[in-house]
N, CA, C and O atoms as a GROMACS GRO file, in nm:
protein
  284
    1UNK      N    1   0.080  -0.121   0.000
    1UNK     CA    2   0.000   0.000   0.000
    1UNK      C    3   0.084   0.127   0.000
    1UNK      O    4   0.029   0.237  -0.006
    2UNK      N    5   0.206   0.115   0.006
    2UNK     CA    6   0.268   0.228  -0.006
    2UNK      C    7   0.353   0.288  -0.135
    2UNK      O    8   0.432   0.382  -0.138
    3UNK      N    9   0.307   0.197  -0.242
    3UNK     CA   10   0.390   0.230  -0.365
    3UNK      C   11   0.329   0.376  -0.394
    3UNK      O   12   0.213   0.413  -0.374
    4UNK      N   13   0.446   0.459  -0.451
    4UNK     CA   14   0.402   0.598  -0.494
    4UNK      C   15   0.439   0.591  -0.672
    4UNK      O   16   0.527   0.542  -0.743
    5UNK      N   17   0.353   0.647  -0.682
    5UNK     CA   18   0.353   0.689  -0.877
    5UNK      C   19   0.385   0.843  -0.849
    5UNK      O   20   0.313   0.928  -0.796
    6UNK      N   21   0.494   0.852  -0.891
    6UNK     CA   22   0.533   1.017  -0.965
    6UNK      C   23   0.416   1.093  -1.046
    6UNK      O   24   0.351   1.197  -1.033
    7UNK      N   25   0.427   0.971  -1.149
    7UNK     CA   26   0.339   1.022  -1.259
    7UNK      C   27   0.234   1.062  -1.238
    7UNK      O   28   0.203   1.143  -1.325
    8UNK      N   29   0.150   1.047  -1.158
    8UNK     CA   30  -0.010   1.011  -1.152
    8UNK      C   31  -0.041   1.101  -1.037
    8UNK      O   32  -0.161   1.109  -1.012
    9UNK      N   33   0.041   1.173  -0.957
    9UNK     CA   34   0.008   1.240  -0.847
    9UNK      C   35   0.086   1.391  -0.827
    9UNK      O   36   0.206   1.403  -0.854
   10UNK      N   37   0.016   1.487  -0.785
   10UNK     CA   38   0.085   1.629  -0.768
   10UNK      C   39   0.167   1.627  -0.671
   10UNK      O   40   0.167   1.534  -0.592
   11UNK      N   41   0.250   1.728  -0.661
   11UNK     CA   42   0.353   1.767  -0.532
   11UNK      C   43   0.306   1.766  -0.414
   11UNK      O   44   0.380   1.712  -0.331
   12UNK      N   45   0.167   1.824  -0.361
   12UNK     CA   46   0.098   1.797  -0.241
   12UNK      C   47   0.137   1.692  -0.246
   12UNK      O   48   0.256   1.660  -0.238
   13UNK      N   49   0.027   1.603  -0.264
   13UNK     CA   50  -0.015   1.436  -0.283
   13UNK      C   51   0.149   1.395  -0.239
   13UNK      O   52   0.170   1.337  -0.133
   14UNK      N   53   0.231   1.422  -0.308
   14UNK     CA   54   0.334   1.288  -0.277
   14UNK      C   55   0.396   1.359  -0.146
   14UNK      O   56   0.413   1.291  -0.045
   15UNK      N   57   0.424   1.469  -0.146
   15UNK     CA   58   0.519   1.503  -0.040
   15UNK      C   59   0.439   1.488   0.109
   15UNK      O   60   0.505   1.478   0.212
   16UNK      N   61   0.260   1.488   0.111
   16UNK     CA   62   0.197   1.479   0.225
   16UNK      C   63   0.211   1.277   0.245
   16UNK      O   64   0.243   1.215   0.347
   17UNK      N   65   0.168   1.212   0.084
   17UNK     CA   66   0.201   1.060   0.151
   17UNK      C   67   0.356   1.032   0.180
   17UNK      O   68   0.389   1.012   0.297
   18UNK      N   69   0.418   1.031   0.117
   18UNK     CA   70   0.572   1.040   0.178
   18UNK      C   71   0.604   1.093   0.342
   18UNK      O   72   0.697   1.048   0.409
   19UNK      N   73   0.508   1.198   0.390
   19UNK     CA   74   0.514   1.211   0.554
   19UNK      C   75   0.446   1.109   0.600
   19UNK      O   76   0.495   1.026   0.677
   20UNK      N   77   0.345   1.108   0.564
   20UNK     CA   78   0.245   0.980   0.609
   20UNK      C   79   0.321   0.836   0.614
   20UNK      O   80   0.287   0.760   0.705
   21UNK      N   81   0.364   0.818   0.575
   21UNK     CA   82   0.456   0.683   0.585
   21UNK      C   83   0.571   0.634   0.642
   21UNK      O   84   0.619   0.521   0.645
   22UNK      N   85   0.611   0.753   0.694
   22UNK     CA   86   0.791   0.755   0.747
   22UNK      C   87   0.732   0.696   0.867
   22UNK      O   88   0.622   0.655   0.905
   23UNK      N   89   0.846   0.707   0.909
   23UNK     CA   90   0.892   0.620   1.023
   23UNK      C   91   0.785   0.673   1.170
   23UNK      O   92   0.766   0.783   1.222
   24UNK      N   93   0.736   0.545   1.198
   24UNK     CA   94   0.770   0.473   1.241
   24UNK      C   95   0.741   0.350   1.153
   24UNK      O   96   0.781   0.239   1.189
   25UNK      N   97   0.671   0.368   1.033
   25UNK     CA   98   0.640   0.277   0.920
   25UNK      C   99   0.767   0.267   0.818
   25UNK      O  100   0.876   0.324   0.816
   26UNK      N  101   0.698   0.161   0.722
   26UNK     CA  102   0.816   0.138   0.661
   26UNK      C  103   0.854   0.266   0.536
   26UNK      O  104   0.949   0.257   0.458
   27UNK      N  105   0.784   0.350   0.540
   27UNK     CA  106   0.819   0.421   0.439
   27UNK      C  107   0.738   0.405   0.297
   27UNK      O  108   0.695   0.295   0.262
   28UNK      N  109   0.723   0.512   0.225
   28UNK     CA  110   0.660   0.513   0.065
   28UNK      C  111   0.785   0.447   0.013
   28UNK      O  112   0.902   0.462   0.050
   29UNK      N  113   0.719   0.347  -0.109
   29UNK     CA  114   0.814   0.307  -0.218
   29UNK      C  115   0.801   0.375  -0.305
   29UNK      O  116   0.695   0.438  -0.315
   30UNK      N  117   0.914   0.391  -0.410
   30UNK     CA  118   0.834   0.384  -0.590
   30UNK      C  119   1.014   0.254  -0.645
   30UNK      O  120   1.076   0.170  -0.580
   31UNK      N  121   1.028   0.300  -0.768
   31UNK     CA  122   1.115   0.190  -0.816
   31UNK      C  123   1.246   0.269  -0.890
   31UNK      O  124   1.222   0.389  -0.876
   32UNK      N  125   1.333   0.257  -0.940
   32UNK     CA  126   1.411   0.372  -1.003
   32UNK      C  127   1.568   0.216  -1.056
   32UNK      O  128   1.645   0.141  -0.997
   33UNK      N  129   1.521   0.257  -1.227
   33UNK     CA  130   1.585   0.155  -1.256
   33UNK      C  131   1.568  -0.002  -1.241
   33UNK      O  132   1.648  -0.072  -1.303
   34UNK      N  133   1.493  -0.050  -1.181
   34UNK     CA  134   1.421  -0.159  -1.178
   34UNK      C  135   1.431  -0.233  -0.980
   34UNK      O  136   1.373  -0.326  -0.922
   35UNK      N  137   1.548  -0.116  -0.934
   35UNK     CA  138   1.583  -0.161  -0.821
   35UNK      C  139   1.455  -0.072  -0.706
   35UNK      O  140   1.450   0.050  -0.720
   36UNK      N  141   1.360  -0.136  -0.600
   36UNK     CA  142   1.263  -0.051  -0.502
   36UNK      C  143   1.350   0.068  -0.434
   36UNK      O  144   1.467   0.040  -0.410
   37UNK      N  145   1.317   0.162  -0.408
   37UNK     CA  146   1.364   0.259  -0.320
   37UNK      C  147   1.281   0.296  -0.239
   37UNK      O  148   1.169   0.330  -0.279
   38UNK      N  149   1.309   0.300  -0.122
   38UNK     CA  150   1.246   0.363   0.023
   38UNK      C  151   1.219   0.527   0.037
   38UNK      O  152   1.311   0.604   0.067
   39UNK      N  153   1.127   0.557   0.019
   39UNK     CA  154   1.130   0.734   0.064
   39UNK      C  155   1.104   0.769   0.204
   39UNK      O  156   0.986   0.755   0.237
   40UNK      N  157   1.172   0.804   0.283
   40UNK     CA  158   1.136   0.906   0.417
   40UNK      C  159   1.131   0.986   0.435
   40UNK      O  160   1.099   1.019   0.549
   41UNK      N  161   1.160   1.083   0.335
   41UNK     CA  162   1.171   1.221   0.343
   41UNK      C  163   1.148   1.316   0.227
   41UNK      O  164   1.218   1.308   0.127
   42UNK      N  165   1.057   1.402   0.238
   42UNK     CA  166   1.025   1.519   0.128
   42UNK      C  167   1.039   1.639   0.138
   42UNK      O  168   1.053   1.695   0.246
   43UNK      N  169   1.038   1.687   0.046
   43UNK     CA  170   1.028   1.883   0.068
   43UNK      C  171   0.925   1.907  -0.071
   43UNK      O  172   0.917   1.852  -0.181
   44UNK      N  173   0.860   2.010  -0.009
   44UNK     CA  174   0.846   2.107  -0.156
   44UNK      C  175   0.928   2.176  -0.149
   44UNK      O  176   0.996   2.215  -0.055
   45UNK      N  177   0.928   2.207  -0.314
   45UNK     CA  178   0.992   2.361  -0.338
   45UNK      C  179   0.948   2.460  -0.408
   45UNK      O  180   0.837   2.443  -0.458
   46UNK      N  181   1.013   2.582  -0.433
   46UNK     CA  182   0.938   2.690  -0.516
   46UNK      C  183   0.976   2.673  -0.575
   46UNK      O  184   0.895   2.712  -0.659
   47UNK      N  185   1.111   2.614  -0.669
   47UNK     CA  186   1.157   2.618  -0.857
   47UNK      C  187   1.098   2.542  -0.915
   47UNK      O  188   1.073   2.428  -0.876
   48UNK      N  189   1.065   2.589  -1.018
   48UNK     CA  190   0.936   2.496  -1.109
   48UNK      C  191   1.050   2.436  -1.207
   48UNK      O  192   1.158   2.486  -1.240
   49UNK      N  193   0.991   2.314  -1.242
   49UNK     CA  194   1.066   2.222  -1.286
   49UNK      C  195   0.938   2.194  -1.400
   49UNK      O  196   0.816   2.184  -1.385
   50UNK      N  197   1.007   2.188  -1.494
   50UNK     CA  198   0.938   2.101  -1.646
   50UNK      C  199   0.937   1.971  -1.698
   50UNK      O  200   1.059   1.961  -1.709
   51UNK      N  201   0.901   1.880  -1.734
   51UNK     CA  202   0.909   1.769  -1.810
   51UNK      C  203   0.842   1.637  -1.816
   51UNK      O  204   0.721   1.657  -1.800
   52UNK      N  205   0.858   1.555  -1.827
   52UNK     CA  206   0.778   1.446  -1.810
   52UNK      C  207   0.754   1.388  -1.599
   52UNK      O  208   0.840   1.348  -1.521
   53UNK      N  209   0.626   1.407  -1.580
   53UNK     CA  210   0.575   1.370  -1.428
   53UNK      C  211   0.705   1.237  -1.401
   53UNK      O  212   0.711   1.147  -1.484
   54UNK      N  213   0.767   1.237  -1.323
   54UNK     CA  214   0.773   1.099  -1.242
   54UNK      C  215   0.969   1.091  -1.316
   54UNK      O  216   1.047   0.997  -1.297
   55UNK      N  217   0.991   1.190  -1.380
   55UNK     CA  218   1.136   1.177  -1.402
   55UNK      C  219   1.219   1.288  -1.312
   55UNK      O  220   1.168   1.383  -1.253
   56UNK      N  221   1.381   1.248  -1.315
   56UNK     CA  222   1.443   1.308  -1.183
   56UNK      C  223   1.518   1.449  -1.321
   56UNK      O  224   1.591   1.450  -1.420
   57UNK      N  225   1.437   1.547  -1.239
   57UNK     CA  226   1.457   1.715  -1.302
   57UNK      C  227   1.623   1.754  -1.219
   57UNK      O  228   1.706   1.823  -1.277
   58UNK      N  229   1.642   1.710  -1.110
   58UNK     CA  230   1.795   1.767  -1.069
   58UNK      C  231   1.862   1.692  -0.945
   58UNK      O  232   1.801   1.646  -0.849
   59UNK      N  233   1.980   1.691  -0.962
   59UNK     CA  234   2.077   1.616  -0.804
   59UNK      C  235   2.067   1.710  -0.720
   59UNK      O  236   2.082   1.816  -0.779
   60UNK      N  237   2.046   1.728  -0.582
   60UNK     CA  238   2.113   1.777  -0.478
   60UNK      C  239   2.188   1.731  -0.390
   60UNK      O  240   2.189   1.608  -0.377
   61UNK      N  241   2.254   1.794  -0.324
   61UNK     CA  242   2.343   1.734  -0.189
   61UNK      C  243   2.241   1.646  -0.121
   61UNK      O  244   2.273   1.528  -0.113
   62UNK      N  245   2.108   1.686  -0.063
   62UNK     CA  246   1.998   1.598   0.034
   62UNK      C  247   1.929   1.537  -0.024
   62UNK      O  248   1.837   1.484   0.038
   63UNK      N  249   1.941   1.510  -0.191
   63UNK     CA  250   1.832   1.419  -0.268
   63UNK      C  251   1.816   1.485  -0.421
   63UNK      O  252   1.900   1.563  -0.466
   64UNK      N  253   1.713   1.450  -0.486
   64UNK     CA  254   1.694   1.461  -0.627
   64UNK      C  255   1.527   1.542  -0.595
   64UNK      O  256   1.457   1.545  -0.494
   65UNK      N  257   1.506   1.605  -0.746
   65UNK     CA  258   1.416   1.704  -0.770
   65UNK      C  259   1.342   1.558  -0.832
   65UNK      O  260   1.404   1.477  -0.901
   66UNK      N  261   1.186   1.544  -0.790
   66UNK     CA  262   1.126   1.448  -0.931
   66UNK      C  263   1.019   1.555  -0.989
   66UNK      O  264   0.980   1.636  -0.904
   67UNK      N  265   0.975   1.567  -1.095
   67UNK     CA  266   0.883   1.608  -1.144
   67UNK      C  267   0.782   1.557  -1.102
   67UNK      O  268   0.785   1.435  -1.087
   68UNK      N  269   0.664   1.627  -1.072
   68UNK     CA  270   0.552   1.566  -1.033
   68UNK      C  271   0.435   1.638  -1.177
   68UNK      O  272   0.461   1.714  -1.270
   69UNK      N  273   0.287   1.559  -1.131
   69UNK     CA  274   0.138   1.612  -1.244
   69UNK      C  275   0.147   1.723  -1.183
   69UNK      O  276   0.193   1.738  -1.070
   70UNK      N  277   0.087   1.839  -1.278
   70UNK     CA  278   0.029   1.946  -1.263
   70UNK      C  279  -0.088   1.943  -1.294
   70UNK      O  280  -0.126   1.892  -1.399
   71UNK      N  281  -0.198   2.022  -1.170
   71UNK     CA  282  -0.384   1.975  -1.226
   71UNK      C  283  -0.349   2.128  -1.176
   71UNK      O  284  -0.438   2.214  -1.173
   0.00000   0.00000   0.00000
């Protein structure tokens, strides 16, 4: 029940289920490269990012930018 779709969900949506799931639970999944990854931690941000929902828009030192839907 905790798989997350990039694609299919806005920046609210993921960054509020991504809190919802941390710890003391096991955390939101999604998949990256075919290998599962664990999410515990989110931010929004204010730089708007373009491109296809559910792909990684930039590296940071504390994590990666994903694109999320815009409604």
């Amino acid at each position: 029940d905790g798989f997350l779709s990039f694609s299919n969900n806005d920046s609210q949506y993921i960054y509020n289920f991504i809190r919802a799931l941390t710890k003391p639970y096991r955390g939101a999944y999604s998949f990256y490269n075919g290998e599962k990854i664990i999410l515990l931690d989110s931010e929004l941000i204010e730089t708007d990012y373009y491109g296809i929902p559910g792909r990684i828009a930039a590296k940071r030192k504390n994590g990666i930018v994903v694109i999320a839907k815009v409604y």
